[in-house]
C-alpha positions in Angstrom: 119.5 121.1 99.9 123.1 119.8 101.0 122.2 118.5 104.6 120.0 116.0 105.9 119.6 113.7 102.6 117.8 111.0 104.8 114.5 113.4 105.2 111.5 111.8 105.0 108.7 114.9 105.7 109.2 118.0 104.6 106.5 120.9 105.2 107.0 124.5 103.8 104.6 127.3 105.3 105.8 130.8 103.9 103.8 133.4 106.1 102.4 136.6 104.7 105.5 137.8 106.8 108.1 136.1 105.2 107.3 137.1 101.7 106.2 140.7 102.1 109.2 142.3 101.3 112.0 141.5 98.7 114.8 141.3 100.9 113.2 138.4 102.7 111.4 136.4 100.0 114.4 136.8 97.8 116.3 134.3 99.7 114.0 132.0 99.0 116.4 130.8 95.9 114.1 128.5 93.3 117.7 126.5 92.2 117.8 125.7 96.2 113.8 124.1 95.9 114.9 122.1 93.1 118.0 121.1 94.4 116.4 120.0 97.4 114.2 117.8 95.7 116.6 116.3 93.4 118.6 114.4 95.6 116.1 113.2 98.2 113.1 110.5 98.6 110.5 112.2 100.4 107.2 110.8 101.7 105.7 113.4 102.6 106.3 117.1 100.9 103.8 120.1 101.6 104.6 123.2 100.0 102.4 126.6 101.1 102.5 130.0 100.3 100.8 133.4 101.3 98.0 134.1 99.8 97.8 136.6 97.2 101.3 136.5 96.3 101.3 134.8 93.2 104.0 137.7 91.5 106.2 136.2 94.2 105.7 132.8 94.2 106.3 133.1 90.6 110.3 133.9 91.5 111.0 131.7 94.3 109.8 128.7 92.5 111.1 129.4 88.7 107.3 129.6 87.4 106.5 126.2 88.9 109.3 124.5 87.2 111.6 124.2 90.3 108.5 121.9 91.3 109.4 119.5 88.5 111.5 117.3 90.5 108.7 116.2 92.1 108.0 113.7 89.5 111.3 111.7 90.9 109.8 111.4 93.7 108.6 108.2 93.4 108.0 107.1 97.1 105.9 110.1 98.1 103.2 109.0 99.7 101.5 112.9 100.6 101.5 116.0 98.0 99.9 119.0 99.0 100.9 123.0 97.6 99.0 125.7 98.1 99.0 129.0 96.2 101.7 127.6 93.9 102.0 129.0 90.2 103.0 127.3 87.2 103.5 129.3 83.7 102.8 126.3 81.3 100.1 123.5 82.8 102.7 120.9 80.9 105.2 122.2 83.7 102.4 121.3 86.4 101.7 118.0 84.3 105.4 116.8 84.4 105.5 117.4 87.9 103.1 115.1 88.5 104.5 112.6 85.8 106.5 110.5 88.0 102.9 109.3 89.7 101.5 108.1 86.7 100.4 104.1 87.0 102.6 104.4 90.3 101.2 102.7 93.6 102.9 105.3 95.9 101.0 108.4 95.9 98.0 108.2 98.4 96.9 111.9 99.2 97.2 114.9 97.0 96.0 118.2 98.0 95.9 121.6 95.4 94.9 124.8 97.1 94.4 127.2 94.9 96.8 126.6 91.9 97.1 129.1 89.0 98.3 128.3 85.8 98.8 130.7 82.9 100.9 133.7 82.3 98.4 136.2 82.2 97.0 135.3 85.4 100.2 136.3 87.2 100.4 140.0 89.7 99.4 141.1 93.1 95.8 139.6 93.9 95.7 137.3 90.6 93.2 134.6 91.4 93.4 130.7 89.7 91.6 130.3 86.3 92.0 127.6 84.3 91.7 127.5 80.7 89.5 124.1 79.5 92.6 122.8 77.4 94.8 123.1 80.8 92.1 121.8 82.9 91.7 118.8 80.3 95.8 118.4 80.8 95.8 118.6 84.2 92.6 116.4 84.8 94.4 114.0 82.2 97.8 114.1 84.4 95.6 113.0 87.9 93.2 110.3 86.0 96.8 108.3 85.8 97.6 108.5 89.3 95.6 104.9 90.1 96.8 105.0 94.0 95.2 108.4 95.1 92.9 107.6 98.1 92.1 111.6 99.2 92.2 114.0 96.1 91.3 117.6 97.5 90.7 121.3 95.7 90.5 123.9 97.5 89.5 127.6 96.9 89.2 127.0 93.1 87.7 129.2 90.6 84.7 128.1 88.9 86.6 128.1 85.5 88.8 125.2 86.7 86.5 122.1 87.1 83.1 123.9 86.2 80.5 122.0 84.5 80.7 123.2 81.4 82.4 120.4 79.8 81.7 117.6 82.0 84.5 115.6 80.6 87.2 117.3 82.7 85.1 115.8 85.9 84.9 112.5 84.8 88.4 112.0 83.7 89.5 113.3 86.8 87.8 110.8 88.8 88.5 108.2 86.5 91.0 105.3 87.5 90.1 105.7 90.9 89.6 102.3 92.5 90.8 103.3 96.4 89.0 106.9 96.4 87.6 107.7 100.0 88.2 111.4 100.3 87.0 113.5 96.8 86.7 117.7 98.0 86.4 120.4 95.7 86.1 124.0 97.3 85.2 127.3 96.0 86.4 130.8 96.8 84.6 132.1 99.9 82.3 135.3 99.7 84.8 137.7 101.1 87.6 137.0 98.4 84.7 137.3 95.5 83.7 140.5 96.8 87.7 141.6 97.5 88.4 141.0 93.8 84.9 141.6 92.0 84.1 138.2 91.1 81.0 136.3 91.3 80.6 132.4 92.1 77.8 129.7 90.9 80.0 127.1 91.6 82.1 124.4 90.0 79.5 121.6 91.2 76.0 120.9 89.9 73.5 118.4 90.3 75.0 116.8 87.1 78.5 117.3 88.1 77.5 115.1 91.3 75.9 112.1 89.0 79.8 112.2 87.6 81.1 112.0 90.7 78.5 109.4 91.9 79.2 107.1 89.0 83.3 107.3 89.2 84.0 106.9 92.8 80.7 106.6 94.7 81.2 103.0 95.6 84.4 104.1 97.4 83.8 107.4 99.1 83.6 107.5 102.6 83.5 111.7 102.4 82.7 114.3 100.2 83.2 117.8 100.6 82.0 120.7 98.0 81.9 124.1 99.7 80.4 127.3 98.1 78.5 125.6 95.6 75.0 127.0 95.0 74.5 125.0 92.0 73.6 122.2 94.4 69.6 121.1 94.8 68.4 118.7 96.7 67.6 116.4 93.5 71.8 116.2 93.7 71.9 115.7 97.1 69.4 112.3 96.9 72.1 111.5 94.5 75.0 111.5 97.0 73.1 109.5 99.1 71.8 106.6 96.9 74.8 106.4 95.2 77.4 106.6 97.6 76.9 103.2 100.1 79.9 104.0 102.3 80.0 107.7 102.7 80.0 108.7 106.5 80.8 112.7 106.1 79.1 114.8 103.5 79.8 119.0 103.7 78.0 121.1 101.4 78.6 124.8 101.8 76.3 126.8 99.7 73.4 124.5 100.0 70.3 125.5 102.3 68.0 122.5 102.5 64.6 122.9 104.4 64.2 121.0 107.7 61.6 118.9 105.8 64.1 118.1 103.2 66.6 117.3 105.8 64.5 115.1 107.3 63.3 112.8 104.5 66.6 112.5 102.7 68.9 111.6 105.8 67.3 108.3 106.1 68.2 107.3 102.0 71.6 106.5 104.2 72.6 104.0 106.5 76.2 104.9 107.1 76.1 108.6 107.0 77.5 110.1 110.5 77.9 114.0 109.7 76.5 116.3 107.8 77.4 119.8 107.4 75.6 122.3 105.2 74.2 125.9 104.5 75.3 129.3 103.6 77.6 131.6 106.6 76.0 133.8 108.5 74.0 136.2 107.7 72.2 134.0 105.5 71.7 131.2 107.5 69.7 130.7 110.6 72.1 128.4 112.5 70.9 129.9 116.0 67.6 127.8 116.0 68.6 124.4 116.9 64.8 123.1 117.5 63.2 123.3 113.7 66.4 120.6 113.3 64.7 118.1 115.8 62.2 116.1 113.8 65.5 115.9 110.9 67.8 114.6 114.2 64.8 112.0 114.7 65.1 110.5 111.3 67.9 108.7 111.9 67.8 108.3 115.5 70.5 110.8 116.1 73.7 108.7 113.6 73.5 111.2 111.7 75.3 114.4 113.3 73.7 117.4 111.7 75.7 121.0 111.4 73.8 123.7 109.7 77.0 126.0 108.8 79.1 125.8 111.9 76.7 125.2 114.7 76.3 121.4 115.2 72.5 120.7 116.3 73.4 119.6 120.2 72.0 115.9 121.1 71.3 116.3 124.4 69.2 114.0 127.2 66.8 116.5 128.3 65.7 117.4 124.7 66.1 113.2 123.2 65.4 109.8 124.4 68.6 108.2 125.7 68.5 105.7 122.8 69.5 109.1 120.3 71.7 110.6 122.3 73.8 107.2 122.9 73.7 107.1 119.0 75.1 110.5 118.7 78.0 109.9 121.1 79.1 107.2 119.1 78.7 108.9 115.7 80.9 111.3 117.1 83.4 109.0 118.4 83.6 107.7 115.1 83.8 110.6 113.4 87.2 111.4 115.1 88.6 108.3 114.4 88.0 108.7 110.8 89.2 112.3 110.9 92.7 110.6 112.4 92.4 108.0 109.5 92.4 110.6 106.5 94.6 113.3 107.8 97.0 112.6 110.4 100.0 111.2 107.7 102.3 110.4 110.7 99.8 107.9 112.2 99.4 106.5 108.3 103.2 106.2 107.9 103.6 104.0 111.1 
């Protein structure tokens, strides 16, 4: 906090090893955090803890409201913190305040945020009551600027579909959106912790997003979301005219399905879906041909983590050219959305 005032990019990665043990993590001092933040501009802050550490994080960050400086930051361009706790959502609100009808803040990026007292302790996962996911949805609808808003390992509780208002205030005032994610917990942490999963996202939870911010998203990505049927995913691509990546984790469309859906879009270059292995049979890269075919190989198919390969002894040269430059373009908009640095100059 007392040296380099000029810093621009601050990112914070506390390691399982750095907070297991009090001697360590007790340095951490939240009246340092807050200080640091008070008397700099930042444009780019990233603040991550360990995972399952929440009784911790609660310390070394004064409940979340050693965070609240962040709402004077009023030329951050990049927000991302991960396994953060707040005690109060207004805390988390107020944080945010400072971005309200601003035309600073660009990406924002919440990994796993809990809110609430009572979900604080070793292996306390994030649930969201509706009134704080209605504050909290409220707080992000007045940030105007946001071009990639990202959720990441959330608890169905926290933007689930049963009140469908939380969704669509969310994404409301969104004119620049080309990035909108929202992703579950994965199979292994439900099992660690004895929870079950049927996802934030439905098929109506994708007409909401569809109507906000279709006309401006250029990727979508909802992992661990069984909820999703095809009907949803003809949805995506009718309604979303720009969108070249799509990810749906959770989902297991039929080659057939595949096949007559991917050509409902012109501009779609990826798309990644399934369930992880075992479920999924990701090994048998030939019942994906005919679904390649449709769309004479622009549209780069990945069932789970196994992209289909687009080779020249298996496709006429016209396809495989087409894939080459899908993926070529794929990378470039993967530089375009994530690498801040390159944004910044």
């Amino acid at each position: 906090a007392a040296y380099m005032e000029d810093l621009k990019i601050c990112s914070i990665h506390m390691s399982e090893m750095a907070m297991n043990g009090y001697p360590r993590y007790i340095k951490f001092g939240w009246q340092h955090l807050q200080s640091f933040l008070e008397k700099r501009q930042l444009h780019i802050f990233e603040l991550v803890f360990a995972r399952r550490y929440k009784h911790f994080v609660r310390y070394m960050t004064n409940a979340g409201r050693a965070l609240i400086p962040l709402s004077t930051q009023i030329e951050l361009l990049s927000l991302s913190l991960k396994y953060v706790h707040f005690d109060n959502a207004e805390d988390f609100v107020s944080a945010l305040s400072g971005h309200q009808h601003g035309q600073a803040l660009r990406y924002l990026e919440l990994g796993d945020i809990s809110v609430g007292e009572s979900h604080v302790g070793p292996g306390s996962l994030s649930i969201w009551s509706l009134g704080d996911a209605k504050k909290i949805a409220k707080a992000i609808h007045e940030i105007s600027s946001l071009e990639y808003l990202e959720f990441s390992e959330m608890e169905d509780e926290c933007l689930e579909g049963r009140d469908d208002d939380v969704l669509a205030v969310l994404l409301s005032n969104k004119p620049n959106l080309r990035h909108f994610g929202v992703c579950a917990l994965e199979t292994y942490e439900l099992q660690m912790f004895g929870r079950s999963n049927h996802g934030s996202i439905n098929d109506r939870s994708i007409e909401i997003i569809v109507n906000k911010v279709g006309s401006t998203l250029q990727s979508l990505k909802l992992e661990t979301q069984p909820q999703i049927t095809i009907a949803g995913l003809e949805t995506i691509l009718h309604g979303c005219p720009l969108l070249r990546s799509l990810e749906i984790l959770g989902f297991e469309p039929t080659p057939e399905d595949v096949e007559r859906i991917l050509p409902l879009s012109s501009t779609l270059l990826f798309f990644k879906f399934g369930k992880p292995p075992p479920y999924f049979g990701a090994d048998e890269p030939e019942k994906w041909t005919s679904a390649v075919l449709s769309t004479e190989g622009r549209t780069i198919i990945q069932p789970y983590r196994k992209e289909v390969p687009v080779t020249k002894d298996k496709f006429p040269p016209p396809v495989v050219a087409n894939a080459n430059l899908s993926k070529e373009k794929i990378s470039k908009m993967e530089e375009e959305t994530t690498n801040m640095w390159e944004f910044l100059l």
